[in-house]
N, C-alpha and C positions, 0 to 999 in steps of 0.2 A: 504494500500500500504506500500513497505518499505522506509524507510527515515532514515536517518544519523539522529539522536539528540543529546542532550547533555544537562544534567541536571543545570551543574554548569558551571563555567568557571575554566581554569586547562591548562592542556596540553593537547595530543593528544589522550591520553590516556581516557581521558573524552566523545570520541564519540563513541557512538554506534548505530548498527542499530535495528531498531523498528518498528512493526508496526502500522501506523498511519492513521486516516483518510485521503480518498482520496477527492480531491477541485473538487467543480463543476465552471464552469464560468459561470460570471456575464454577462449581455449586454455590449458585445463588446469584449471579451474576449473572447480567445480561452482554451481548456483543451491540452496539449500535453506530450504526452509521451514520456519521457526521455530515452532515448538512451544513453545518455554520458553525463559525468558534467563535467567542468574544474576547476580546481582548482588553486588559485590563494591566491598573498599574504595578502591580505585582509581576507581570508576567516579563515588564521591560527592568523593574528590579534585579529580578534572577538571573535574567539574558545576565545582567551586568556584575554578576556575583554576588549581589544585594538581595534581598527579597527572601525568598523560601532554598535559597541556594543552598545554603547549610543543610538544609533536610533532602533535598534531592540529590548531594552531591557534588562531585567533579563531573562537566562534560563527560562525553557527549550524553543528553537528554534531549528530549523535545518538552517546552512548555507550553501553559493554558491548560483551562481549567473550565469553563465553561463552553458548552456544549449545545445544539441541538439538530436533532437527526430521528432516527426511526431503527427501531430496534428488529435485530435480523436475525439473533441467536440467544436463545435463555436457556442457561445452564439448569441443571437440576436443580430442583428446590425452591425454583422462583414462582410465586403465587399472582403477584402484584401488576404483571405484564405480561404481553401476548408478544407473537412474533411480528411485524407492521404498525404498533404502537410508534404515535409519534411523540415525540419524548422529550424532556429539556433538563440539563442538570450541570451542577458542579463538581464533580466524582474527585473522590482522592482527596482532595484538598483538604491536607499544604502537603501530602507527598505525591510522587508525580501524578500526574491522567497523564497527559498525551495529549493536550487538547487542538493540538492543532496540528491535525494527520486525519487521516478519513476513517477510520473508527476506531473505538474507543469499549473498554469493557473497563465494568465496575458493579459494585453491588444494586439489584436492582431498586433499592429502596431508597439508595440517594440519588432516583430519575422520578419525574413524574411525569405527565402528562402534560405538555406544553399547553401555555394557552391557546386556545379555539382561532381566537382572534386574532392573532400572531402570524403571519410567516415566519419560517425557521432562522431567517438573518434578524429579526427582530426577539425573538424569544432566547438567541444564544446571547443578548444583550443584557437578559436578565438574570441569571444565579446569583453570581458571585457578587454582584453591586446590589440588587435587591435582598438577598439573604444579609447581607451586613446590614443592610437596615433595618431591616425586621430584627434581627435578634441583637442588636444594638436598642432600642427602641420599645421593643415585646418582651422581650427576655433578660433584658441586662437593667434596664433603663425603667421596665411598667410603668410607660408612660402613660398619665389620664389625661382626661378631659379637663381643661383650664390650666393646664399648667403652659409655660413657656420652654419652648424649645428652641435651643441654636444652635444650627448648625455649618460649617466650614467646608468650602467649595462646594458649594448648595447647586452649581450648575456642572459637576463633574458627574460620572457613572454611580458613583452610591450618592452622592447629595442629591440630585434630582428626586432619587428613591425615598430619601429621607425626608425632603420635605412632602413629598405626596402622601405618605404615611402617617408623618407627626399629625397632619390635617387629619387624617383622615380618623386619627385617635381622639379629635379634640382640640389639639394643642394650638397654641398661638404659635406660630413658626415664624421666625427668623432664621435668614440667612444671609451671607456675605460672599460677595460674587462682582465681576465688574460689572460697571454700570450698563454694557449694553446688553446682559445676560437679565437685567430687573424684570424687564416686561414678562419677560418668558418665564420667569422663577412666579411672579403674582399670580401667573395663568396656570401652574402648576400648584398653589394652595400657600406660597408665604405671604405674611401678613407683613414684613419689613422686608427692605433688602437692606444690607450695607455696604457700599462699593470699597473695598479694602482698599484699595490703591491710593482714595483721597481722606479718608477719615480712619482714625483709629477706632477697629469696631469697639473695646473697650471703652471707648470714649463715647458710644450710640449705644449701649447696652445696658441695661441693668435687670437682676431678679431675674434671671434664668435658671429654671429647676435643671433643667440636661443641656448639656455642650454635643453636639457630637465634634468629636474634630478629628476631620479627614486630612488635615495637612500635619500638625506636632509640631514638636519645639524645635526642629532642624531648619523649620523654616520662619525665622524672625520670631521667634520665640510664642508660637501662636499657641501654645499650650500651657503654657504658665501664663501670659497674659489674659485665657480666656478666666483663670479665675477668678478676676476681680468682677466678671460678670456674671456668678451663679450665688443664687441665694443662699439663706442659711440652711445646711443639708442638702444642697445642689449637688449635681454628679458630671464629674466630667469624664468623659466614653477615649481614651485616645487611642485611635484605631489604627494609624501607621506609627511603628517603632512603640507602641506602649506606654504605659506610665513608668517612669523615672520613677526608685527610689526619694530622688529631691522634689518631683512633681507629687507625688502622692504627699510626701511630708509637708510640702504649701498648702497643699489641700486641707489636709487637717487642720493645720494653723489655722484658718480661716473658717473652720467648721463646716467644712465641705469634703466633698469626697474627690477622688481619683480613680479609673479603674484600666486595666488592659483591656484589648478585647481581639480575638483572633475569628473568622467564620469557620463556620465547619456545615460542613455537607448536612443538610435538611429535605427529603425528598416531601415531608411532609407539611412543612413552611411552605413551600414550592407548590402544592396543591392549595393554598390558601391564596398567595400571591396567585396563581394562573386564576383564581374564581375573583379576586380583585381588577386584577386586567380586564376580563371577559365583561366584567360588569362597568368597566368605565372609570371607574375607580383611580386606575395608577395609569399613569402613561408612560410607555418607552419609548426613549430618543435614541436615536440612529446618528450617529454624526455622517458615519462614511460608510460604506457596505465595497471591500477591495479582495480580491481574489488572493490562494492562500499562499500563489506565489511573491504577492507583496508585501509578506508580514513583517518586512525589513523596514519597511514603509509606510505600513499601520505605527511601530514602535517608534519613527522618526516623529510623525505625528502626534504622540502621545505623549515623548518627551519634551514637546513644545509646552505643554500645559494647558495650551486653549482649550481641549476637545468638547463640545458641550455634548453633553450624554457619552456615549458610549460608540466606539469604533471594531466592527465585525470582519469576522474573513467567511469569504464562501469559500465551503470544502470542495464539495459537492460540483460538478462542470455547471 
């Protein structure tokens, strides 16, 4: 089959596609053929040695992790799917899938059934950026109705998600985004934007129950400065690189909390998300849809920073 690889770690420059053996599955596992992959900022981390590298190893691997396609072989033991199920998921994750090769085998139970409404370039857009929100959000966060929520890169692949959710929990959402990204963040359910380039959002903010923050303190120190904007017992979610030792201990200082947070595979989150799509609920953005021989070129794009929503490869001709 074909597969993205990549020998060394480098830039984008480093991947190319190959042909590779194709995976049979195991008891309980399904085989499914990839249709679309999503790409995500994790996956241009790794390329680079940064990201889930440590757990995947030394080259050669292929990364990605998001998925969607139609499942063509189910191992023994599998209840939950058929052979032509069409199917969408984040497998493995944070050791490898494979996600960006034309199929893919994983247990059946972290796939589910793509949205209805979806084509499969549009549903491999959503695991791994909608499951971080959700269980940032639903699970980490319980977040209710009337509280305040903010959150960081509110126009990237999990922000988007994150404010369609927080809404949809109740929450008053704010987010911080440049300013030509507002119109588009309000039509998606925030109640403020803050254009970070020209105002200190600390300085627009105050009385926030939950932070999520999708960017950290690597970058201008966006994770200890969010907590001068969460109330007393506020929480702050930091989702790339984690809470610091020193980040957790401000936190307390100030009678607030600090937390990691890592995604993990949800087939059953993922049935919940696809019945919010279908119903109108959450919307997925597409930035680019580019074939899987230019994944060198999805990753160039990515590492710009612009991307609004999320950027897909077709597997599939």
């Amino acid at each position: 089959m074909r597969a993205v690889v990549q020998d060394a770690f480098g830039g984008p420059d480093v991947l190319r596609v190959a042909d590779v053996p194709k995976p049979a599955p195991l008891p309980t596992e399904v085989l499914v053929r990839v249709v679309s992959a999503g790409v995500n900022p994790v996956d241009h981390k790794t390329r680079g040695g940064g990201g889930m590298a440590g757990v995947l190893g030394a080259p050669p691997f292929t990364v990605g992790w998001d998925v969607s396609g139609v499942v063509e072989e189910v191992g023994f033991g599998v209840h939950t799917l058929e052979v032509g199920d069409e199917v969408y998921g984040m497998p493995w994750f944070p050791r490898a899938a494979g996600g960006y090769a034309e199929y893919v085998t994983a247990p059946s139970r972290q796939f589910a059934r793509k949205p209805k409404t979806l084509d499969h370039d549009a549903a491999a857009a959503v695991p791994l950026a909608a499951l971080t929100a959700w269980q940032v959000l639903v699970d980490t966060a319980d977040v209710r109705a009337g509280q305040r929520v903010l959150v960081h890169a509110a126009a990237g692949g999990v922000g988007h998600f994150a404010v369609q959710l927080a809404r949809h929990l109740g929450a008053h959402v704010i987010g911080t985004a440049r300013a030509d990204k507002h119109g588009w963040l309000r039509e998606l359910g925030a109640d403020e934007v803050v254009d970070y380039t020209a105002t200190r959002f600390e300085d627009a903010v105050r009385d926030v129950d939950v932070v999520v923050d999708l960017i950290g303190d690597e970058v201008d120190d966006t994770g200890t400065r969010s907590l001068t904007t969460l109330a007393p017992g506020g929480l702050l979610v930091a989702v790339p690189g984690g809470a610091s030792p020193e980040l957790v201990g401000a936190a307390r200082e100030r009678g607030a909390r600090a937390r990691s947070f890592l995604v993990e595979p949800d087939g059953a989150a993922l049935t919940e998300l696809a019945g919010l799509i279908d119903r109108g609920v959450v919307r997925v953005e597409v930035a680019e849809v580019l074939p899987l021989e230019q994944a060198a070129r999805a990753h160039e794009l990515l590492g710009g920073g612009r991307v609004r929503g999320k950027l897909v490869l077709r597997v599939a001709p």
